[in-house]
PDB file of N, CA, C and O in Angstrom:
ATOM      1  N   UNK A   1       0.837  -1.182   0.000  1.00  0.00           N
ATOM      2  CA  UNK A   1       0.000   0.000   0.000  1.00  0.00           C
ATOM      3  C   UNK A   1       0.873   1.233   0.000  1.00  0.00           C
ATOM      4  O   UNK A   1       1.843   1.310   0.754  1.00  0.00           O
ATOM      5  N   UNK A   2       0.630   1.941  -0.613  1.00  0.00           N
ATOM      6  CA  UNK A   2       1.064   3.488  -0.750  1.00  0.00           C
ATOM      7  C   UNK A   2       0.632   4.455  -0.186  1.00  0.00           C
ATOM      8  O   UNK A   2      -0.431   4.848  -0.667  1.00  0.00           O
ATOM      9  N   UNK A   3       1.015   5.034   0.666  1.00  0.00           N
ATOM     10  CA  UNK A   3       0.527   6.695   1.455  1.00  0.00           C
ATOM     11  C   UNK A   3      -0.133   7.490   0.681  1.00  0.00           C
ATOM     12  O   UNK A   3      -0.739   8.452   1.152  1.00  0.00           O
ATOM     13  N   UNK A   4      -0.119   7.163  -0.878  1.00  0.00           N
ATOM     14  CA  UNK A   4      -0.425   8.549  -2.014  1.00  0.00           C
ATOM     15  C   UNK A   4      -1.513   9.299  -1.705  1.00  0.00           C
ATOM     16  O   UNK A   4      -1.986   8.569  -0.834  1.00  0.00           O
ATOM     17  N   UNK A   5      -2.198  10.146  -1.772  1.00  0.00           N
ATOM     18  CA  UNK A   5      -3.512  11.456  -1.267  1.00  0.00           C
ATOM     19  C   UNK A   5      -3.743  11.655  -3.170  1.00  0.00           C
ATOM     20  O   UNK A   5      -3.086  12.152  -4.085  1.00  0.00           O
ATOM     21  N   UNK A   6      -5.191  10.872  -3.013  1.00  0.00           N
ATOM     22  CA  UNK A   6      -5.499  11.272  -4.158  1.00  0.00           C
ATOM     23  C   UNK A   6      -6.989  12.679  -4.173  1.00  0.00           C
ATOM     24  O   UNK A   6      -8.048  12.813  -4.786  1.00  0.00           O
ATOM     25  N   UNK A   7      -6.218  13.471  -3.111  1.00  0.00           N
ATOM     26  CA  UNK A   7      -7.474  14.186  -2.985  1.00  0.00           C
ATOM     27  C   UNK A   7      -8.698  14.198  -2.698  1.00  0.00           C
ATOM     28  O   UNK A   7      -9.479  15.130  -2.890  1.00  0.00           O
ATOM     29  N   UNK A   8      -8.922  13.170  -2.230  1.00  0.00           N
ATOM     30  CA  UNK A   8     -10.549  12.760  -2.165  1.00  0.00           C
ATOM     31  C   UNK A   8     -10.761  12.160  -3.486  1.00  0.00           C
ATOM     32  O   UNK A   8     -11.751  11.462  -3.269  1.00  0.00           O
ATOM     33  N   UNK A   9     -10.507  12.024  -4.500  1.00  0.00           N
ATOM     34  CA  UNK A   9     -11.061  11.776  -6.233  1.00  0.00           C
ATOM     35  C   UNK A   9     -10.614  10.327  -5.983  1.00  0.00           C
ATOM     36  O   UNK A   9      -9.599   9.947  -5.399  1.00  0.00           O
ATOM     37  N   UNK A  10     -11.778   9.460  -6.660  1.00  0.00           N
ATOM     38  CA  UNK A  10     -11.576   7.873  -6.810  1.00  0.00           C
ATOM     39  C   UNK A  10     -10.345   7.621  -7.710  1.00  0.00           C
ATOM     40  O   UNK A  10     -10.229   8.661  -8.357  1.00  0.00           O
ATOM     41  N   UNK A  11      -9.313   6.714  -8.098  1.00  0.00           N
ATOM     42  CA  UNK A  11      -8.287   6.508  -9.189  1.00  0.00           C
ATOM     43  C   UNK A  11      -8.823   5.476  -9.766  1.00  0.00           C
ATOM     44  O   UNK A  11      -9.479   4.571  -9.250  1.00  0.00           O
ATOM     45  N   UNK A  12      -8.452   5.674 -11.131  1.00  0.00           N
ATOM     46  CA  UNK A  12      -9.321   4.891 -12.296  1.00  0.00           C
ATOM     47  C   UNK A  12      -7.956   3.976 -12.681  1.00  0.00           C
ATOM     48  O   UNK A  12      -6.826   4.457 -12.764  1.00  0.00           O
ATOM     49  N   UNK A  13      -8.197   2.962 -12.837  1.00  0.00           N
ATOM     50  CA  UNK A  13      -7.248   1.697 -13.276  1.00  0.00           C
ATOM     51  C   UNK A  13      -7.671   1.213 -14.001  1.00  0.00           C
ATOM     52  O   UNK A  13      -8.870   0.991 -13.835  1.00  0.00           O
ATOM     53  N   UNK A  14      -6.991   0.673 -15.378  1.00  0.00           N
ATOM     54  CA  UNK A  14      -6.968  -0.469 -16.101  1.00  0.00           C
ATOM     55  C   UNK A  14      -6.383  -1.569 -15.875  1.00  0.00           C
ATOM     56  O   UNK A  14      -5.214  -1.718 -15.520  1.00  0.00           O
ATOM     57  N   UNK A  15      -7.435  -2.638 -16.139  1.00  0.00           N
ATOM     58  CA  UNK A  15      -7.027  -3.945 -15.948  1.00  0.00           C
ATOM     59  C   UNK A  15      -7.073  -4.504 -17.327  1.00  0.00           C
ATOM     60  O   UNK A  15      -7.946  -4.353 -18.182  1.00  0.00           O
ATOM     61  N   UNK A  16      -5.206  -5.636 -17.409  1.00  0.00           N
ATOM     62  CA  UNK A  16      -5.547  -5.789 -18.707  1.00  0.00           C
ATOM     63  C   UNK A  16      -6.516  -7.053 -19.379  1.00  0.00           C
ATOM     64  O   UNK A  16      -6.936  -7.855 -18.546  1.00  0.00           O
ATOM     65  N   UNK A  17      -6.776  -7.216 -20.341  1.00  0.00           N
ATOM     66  CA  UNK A  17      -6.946  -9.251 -21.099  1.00  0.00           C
ATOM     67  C   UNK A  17      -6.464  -9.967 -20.336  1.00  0.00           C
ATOM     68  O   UNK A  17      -5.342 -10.324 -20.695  1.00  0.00           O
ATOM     69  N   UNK A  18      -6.893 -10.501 -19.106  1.00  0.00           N
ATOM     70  CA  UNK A  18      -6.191 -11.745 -18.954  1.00  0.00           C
ATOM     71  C   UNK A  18      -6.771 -12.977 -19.322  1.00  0.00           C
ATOM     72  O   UNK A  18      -6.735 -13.990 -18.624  1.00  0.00           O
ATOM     73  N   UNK A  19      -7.359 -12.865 -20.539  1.00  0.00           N
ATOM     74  CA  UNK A  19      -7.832 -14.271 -21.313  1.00  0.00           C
ATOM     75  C   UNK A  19      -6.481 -14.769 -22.291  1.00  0.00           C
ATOM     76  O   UNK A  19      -6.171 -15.883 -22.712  1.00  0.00           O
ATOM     77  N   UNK A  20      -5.829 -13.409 -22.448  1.00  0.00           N
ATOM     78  CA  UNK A  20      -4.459 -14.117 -23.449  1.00  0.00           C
ATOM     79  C   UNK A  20      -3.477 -14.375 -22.668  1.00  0.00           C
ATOM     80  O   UNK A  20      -3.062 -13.719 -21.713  1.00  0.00           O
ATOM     81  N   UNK A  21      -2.922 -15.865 -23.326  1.00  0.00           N
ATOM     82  CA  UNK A  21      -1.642 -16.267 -22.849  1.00  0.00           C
ATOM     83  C   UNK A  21      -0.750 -15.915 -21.820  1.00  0.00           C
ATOM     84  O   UNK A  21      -0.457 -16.403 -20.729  1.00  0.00           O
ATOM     85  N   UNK A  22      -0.118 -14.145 -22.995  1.00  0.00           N
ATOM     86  CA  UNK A  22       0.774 -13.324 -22.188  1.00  0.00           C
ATOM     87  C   UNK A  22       0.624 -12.027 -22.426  1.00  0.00           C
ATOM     88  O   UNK A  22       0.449 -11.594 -23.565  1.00  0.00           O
ATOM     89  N   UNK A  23       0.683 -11.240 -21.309  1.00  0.00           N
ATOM     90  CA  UNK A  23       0.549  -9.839 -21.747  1.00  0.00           C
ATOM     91  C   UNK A  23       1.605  -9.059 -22.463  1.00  0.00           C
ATOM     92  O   UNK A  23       1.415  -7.879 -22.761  1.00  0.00           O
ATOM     93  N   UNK A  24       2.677  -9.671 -22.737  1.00  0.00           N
ATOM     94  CA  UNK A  24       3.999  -9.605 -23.406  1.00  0.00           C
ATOM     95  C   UNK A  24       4.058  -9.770 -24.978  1.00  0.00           C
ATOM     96  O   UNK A  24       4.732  -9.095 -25.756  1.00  0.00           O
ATOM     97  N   UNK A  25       3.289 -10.712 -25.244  1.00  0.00           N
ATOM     98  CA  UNK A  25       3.191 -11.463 -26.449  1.00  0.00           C
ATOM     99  C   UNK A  25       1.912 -10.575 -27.131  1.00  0.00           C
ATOM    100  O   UNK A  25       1.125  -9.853 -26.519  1.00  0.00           O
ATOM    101  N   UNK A  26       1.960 -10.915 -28.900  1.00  0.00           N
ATOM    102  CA  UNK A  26       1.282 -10.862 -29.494  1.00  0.00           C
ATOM    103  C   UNK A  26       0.390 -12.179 -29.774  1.00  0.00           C
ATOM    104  O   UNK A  26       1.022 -13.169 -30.143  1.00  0.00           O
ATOM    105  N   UNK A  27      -0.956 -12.294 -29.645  1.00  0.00           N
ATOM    106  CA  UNK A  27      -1.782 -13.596 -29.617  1.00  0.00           C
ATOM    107  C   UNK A  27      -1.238 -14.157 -31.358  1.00  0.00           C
ATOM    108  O   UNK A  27      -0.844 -13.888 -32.494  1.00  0.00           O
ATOM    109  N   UNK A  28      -1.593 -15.025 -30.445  1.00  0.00           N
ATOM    110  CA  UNK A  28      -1.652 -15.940 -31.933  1.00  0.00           C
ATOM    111  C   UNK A  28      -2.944 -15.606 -33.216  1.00  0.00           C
ATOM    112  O   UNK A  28      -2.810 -15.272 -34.394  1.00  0.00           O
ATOM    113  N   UNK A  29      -3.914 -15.808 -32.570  1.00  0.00           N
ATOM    114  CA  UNK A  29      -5.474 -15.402 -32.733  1.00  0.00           C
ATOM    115  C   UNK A  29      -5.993 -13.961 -32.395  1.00  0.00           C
ATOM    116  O   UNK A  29      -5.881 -13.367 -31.323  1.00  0.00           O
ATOM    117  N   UNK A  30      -6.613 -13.516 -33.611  1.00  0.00           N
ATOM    118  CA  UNK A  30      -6.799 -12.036 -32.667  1.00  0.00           C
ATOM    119  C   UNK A  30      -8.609 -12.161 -32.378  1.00  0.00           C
ATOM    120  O   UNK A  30      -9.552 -12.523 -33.083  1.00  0.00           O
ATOM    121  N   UNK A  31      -8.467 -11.621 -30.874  1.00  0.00           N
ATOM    122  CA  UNK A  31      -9.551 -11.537 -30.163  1.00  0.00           C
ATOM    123  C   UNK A  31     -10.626 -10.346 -31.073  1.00  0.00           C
ATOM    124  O   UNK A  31     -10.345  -9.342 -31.729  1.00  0.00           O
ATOM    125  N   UNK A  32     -12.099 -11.099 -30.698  1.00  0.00           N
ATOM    126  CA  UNK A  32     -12.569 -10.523 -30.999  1.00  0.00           C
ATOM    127  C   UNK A  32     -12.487  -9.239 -30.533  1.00  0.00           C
ATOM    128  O   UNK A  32     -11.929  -8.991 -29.464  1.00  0.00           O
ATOM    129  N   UNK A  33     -13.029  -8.319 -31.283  1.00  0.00           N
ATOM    130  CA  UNK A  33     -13.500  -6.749 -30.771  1.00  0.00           C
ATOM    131  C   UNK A  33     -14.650  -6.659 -29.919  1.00  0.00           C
ATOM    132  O   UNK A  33     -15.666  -7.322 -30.128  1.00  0.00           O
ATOM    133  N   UNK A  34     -14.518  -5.847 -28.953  1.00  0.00           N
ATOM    134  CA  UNK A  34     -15.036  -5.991 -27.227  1.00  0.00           C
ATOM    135  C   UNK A  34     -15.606  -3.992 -27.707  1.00  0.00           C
ATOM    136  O   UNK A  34     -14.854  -3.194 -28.266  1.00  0.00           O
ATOM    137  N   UNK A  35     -16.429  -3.821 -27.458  1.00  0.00           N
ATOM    138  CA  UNK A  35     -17.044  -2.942 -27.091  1.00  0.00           C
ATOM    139  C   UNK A  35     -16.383  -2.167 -25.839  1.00  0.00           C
ATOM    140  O   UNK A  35     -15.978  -2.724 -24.819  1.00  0.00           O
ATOM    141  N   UNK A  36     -16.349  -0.864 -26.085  1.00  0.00           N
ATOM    142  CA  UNK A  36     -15.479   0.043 -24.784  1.00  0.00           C
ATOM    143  C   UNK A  36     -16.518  -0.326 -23.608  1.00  0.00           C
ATOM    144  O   UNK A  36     -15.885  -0.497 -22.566  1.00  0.00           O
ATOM    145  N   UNK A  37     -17.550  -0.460 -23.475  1.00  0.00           N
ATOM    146  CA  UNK A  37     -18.226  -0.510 -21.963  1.00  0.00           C
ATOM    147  C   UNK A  37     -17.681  -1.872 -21.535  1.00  0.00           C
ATOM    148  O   UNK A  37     -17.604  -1.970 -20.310  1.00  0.00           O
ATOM    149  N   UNK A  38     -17.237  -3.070 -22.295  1.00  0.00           N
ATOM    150  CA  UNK A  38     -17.069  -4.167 -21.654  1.00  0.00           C
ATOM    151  C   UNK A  38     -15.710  -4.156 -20.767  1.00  0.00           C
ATOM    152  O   UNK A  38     -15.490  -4.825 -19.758  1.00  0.00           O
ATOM    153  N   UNK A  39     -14.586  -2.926 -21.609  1.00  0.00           N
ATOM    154  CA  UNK A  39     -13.475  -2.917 -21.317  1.00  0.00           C
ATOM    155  C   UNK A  39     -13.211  -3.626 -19.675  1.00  0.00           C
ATOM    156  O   UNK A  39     -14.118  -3.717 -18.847  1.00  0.00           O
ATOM    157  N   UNK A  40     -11.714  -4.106 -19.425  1.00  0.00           N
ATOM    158  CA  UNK A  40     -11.878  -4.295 -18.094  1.00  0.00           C
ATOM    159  C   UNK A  40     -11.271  -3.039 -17.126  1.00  0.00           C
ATOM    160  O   UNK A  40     -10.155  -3.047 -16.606  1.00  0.00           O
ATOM    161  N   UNK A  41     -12.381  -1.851 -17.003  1.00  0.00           N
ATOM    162  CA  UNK A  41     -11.788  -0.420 -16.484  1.00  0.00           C
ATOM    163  C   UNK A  41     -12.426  -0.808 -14.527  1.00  0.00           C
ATOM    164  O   UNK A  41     -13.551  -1.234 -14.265  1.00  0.00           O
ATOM    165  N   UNK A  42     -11.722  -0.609 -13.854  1.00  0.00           N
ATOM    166  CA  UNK A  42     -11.967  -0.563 -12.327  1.00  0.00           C
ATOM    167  C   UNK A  42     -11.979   0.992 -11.836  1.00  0.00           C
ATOM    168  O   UNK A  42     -11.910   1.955 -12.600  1.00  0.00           O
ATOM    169  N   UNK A  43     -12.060   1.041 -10.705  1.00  0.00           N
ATOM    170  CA  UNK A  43     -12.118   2.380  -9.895  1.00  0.00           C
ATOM    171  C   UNK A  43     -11.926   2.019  -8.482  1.00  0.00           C
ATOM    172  O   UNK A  43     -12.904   1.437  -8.013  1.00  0.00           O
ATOM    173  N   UNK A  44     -10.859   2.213  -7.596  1.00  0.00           N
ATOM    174  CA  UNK A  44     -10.596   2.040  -6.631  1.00  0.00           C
ATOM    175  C   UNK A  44     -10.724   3.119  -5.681  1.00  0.00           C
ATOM    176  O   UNK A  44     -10.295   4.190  -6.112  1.00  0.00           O
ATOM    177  N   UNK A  45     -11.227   3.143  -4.423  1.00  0.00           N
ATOM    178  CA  UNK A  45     -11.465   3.968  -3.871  1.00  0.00           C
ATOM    179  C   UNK A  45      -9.906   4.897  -3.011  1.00  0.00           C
ATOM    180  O   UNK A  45      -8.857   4.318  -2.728  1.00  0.00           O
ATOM    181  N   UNK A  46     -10.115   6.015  -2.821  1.00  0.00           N
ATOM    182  CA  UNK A  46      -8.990   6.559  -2.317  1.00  0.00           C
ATOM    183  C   UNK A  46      -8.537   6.434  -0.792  1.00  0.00           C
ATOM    184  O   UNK A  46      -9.544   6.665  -0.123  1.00  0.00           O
ATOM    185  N   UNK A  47      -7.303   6.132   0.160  1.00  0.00           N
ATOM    186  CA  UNK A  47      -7.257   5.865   0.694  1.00  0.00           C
ATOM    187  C   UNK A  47      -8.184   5.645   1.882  1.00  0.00           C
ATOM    188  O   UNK A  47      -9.082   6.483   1.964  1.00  0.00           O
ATOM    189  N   UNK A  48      -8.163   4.755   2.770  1.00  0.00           N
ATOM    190  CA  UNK A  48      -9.355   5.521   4.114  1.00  0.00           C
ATOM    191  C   UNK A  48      -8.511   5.934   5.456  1.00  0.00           C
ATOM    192  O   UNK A  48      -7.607   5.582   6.213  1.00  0.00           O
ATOM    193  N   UNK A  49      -9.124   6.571   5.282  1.00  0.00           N
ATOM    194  CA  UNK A  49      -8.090   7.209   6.883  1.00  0.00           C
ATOM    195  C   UNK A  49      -8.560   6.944   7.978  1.00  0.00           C
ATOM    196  O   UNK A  49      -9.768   6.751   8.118  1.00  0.00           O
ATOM    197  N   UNK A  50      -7.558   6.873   9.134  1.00  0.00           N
ATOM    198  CA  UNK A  50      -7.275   5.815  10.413  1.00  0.00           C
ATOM    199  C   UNK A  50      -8.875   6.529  11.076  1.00  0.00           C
ATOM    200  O   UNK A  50      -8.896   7.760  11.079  1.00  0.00           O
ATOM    201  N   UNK A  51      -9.677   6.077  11.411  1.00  0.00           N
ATOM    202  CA  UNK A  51     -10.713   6.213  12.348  1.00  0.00           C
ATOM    203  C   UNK A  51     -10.336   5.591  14.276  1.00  0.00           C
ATOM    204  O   UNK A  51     -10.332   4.455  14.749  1.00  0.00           O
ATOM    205  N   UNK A  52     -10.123   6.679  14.786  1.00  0.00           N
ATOM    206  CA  UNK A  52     -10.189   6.090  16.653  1.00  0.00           C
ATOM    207  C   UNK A  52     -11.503   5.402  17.277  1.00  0.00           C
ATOM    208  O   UNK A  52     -11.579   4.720  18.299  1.00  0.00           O
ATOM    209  N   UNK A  53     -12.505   5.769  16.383  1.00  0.00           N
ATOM    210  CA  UNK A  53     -14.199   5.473  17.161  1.00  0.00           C
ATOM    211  C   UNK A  53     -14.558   5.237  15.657  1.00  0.00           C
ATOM    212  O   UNK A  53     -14.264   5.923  14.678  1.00  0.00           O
ATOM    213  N   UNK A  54     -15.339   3.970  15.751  1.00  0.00           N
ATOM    214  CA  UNK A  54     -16.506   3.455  14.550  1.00  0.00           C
ATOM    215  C   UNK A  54     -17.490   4.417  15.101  1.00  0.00           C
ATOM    216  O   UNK A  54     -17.564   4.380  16.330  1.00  0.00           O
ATOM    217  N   UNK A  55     -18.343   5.353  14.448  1.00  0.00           N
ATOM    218  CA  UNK A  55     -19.784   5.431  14.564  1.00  0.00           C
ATOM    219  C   UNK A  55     -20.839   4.305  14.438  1.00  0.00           C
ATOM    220  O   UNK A  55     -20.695   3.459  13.556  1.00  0.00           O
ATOM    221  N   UNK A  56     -21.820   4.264  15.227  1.00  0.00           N
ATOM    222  CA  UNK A  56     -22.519   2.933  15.264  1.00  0.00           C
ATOM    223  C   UNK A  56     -23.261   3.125  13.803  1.00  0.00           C
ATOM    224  O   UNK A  56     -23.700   2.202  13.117  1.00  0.00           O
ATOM    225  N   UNK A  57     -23.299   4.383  13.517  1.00  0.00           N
ATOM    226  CA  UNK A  57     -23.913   4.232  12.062  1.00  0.00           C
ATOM    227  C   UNK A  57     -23.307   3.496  10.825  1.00  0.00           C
ATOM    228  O   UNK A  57     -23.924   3.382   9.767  1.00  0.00           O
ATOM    229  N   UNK A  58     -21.862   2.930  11.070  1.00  0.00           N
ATOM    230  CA  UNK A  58     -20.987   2.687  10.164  1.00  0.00           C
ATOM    231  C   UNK A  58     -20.596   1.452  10.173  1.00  0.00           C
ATOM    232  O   UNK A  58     -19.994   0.896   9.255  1.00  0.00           O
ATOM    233  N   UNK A  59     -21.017   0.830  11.516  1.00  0.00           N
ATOM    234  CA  UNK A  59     -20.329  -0.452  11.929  1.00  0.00           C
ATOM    235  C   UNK A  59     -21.506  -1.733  10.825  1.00  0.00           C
ATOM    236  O   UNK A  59     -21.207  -2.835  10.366  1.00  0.00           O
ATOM    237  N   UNK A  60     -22.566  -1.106  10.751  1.00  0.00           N
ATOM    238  CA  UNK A  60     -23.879  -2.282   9.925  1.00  0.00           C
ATOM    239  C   UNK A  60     -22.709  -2.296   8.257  1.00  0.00           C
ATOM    240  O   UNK A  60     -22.405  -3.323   7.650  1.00  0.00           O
ATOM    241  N   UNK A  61     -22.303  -0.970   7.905  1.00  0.00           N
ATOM    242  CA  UNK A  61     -21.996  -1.117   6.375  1.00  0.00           C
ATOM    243  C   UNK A  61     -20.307  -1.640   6.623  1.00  0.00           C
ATOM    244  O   UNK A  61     -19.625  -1.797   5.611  1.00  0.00           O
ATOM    245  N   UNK A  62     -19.801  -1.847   7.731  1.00  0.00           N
ATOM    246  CA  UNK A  62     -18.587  -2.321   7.495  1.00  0.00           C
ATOM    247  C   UNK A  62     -18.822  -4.126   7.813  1.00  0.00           C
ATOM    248  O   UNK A  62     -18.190  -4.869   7.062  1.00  0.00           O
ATOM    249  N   UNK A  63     -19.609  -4.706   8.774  1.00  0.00           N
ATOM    250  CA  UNK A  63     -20.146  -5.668   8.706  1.00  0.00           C
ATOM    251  C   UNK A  63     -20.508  -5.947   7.201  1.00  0.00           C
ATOM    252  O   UNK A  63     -19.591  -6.356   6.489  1.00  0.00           O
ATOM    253  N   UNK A  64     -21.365  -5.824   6.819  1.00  0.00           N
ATOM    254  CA  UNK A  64     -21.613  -6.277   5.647  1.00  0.00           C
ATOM    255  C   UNK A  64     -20.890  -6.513   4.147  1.00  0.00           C
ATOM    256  O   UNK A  64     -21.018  -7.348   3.251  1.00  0.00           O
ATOM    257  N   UNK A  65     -19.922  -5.125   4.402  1.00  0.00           N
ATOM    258  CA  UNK A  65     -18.901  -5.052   3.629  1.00  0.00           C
ATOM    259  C   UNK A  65     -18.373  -6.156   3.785  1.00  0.00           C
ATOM    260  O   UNK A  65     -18.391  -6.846   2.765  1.00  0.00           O
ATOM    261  N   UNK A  66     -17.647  -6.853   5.145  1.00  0.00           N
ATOM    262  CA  UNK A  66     -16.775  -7.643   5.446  1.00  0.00           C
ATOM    263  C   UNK A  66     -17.439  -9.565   5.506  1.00  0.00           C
ATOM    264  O   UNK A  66     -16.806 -10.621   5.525  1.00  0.00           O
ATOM    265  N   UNK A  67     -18.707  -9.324   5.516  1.00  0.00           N
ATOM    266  CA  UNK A  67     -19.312 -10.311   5.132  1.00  0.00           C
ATOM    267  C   UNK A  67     -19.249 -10.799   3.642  1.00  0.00           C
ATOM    268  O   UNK A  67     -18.870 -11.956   3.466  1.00  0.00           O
ATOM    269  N   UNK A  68     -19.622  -9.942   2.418  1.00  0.00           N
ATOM    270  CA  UNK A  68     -19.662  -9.976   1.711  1.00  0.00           C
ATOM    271  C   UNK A  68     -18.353 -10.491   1.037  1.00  0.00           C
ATOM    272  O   UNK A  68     -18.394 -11.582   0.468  1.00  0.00           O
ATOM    273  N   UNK A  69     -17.280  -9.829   1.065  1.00  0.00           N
ATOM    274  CA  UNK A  69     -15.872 -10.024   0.865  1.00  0.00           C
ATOM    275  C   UNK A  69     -15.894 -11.391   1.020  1.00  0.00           C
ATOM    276  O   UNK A  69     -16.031 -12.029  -0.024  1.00  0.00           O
ATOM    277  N   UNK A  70     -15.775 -12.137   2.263  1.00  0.00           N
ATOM    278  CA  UNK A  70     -15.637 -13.446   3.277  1.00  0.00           C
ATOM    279  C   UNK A  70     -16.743 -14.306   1.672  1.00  0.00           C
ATOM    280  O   UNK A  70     -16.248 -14.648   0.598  1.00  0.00           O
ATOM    281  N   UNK A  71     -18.189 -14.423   2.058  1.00  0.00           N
ATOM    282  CA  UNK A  71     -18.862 -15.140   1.111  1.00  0.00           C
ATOM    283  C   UNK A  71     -18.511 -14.915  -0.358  1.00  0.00           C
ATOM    284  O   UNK A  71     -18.762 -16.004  -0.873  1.00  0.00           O
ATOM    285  N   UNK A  72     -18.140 -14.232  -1.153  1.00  0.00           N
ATOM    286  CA  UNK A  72     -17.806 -14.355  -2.186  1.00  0.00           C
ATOM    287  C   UNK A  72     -15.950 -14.379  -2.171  1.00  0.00           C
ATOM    288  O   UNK A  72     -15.582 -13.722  -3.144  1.00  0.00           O
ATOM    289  N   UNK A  73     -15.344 -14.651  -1.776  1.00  0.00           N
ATOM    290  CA  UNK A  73     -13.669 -14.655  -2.155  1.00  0.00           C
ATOM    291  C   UNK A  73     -13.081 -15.359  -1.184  1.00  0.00           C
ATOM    292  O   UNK A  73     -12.350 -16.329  -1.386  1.00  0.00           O
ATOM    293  N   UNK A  74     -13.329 -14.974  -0.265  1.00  0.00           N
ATOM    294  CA  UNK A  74     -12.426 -15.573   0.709  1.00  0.00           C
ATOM    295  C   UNK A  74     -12.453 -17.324   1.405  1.00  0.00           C
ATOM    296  O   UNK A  74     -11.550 -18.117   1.672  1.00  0.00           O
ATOM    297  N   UNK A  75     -14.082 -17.393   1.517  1.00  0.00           N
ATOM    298  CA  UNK A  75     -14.914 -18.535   1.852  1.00  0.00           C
ATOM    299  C   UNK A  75     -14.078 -19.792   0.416  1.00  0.00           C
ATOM    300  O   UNK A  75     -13.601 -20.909   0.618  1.00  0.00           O
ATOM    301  N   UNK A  76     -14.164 -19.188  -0.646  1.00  0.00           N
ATOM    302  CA  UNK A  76     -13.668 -20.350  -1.578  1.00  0.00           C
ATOM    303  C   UNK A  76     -11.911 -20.358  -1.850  1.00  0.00           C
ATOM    304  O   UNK A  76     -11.421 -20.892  -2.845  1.00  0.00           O
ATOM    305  N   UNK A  77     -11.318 -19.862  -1.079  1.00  0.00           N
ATOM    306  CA  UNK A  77      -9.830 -19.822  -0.914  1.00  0.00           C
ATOM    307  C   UNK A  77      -9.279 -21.100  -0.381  1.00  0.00           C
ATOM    308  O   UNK A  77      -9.764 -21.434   0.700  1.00  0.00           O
ATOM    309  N   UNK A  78      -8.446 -21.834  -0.852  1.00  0.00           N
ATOM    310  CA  UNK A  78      -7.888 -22.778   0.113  1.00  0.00           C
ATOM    311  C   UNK A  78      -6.932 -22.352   1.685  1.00  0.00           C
ATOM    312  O   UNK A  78      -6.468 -21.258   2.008  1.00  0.00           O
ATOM    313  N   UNK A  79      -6.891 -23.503   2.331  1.00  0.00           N
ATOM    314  CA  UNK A  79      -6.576 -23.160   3.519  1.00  0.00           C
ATOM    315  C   UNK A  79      -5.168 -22.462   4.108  1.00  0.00           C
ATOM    316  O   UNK A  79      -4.786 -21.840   5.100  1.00  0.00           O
ATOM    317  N   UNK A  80      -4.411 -23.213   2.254  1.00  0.00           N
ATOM    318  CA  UNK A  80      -3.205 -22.428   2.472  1.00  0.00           C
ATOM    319  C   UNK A  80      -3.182 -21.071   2.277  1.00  0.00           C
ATOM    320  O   UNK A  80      -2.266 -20.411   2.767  1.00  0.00           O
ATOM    321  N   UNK A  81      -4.364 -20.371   1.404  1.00  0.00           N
ATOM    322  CA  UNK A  81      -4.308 -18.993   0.861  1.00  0.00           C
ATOM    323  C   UNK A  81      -4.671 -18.244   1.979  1.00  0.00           C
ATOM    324  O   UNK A  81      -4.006 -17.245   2.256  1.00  0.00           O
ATOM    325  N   UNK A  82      -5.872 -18.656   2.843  1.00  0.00           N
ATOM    326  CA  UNK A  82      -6.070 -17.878   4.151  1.00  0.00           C
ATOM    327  C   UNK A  82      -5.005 -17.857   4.625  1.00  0.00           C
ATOM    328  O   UNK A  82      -4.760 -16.653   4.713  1.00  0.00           O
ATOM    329  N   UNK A  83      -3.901 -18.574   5.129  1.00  0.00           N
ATOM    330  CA  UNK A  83      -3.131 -18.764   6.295  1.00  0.00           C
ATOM    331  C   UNK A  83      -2.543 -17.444   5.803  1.00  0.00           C
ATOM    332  O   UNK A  83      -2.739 -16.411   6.443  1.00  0.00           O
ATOM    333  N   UNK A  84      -1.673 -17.462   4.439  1.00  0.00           N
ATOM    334  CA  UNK A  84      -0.958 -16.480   3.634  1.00  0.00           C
ATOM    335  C   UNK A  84      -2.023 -15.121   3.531  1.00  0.00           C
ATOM    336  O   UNK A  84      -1.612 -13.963   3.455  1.00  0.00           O
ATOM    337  N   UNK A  85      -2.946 -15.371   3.540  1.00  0.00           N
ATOM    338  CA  UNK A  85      -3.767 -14.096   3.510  1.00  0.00           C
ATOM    339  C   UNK A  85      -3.930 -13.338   5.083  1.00  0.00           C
ATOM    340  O   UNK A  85      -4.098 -12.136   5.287  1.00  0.00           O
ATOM    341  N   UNK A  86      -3.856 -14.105   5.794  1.00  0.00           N
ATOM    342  CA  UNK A  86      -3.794 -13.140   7.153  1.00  0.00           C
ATOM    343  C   UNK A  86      -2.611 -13.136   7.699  1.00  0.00           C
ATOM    344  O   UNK A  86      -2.401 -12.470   8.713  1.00  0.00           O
TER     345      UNK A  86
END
């Protein structure tokens, strides 16, 4: 993780094809043409800064947040990836 201050403004990332081979290489086959909305474009949120006190208003959406995460990603990880993941 990086200290960077993106001002409050979300940072926009590209993610590349990872259906080809190598991202190095020229395919063998050229992929079809993908429409710009399909692109694989993300948006990551900008840092969060250290909180001393949860507001109780905040603790339901960080629960859930952290539920959610757990049932979709983490829950199907093997046991070695948790260990390495925490």
């Amino acid at each position: 993780m990086s200290n960077i201050s993106y001002a409050g403004k979300a940072l926009l990332v590209h993610i590349p094809d990872l259906s080809q081979p190598s991202l190095y290489h020229t395919p063998r086959h050229k992929a079809p043409i993908r429409d710009s909305k399909s692109a694989g474009i993300g948006i990551l949120s900008p840092l969060l800064e250290t909180q001393i006190v949860v507001k109780s208003t905040k603790r339901a959406f960080i629960l859930g947040t952290s539920f959610e995460c757990y049932y979709k990603h983490i829950s199907d990880m093997s046991t070695w990836y948790k260990l390495e993941f925490c």
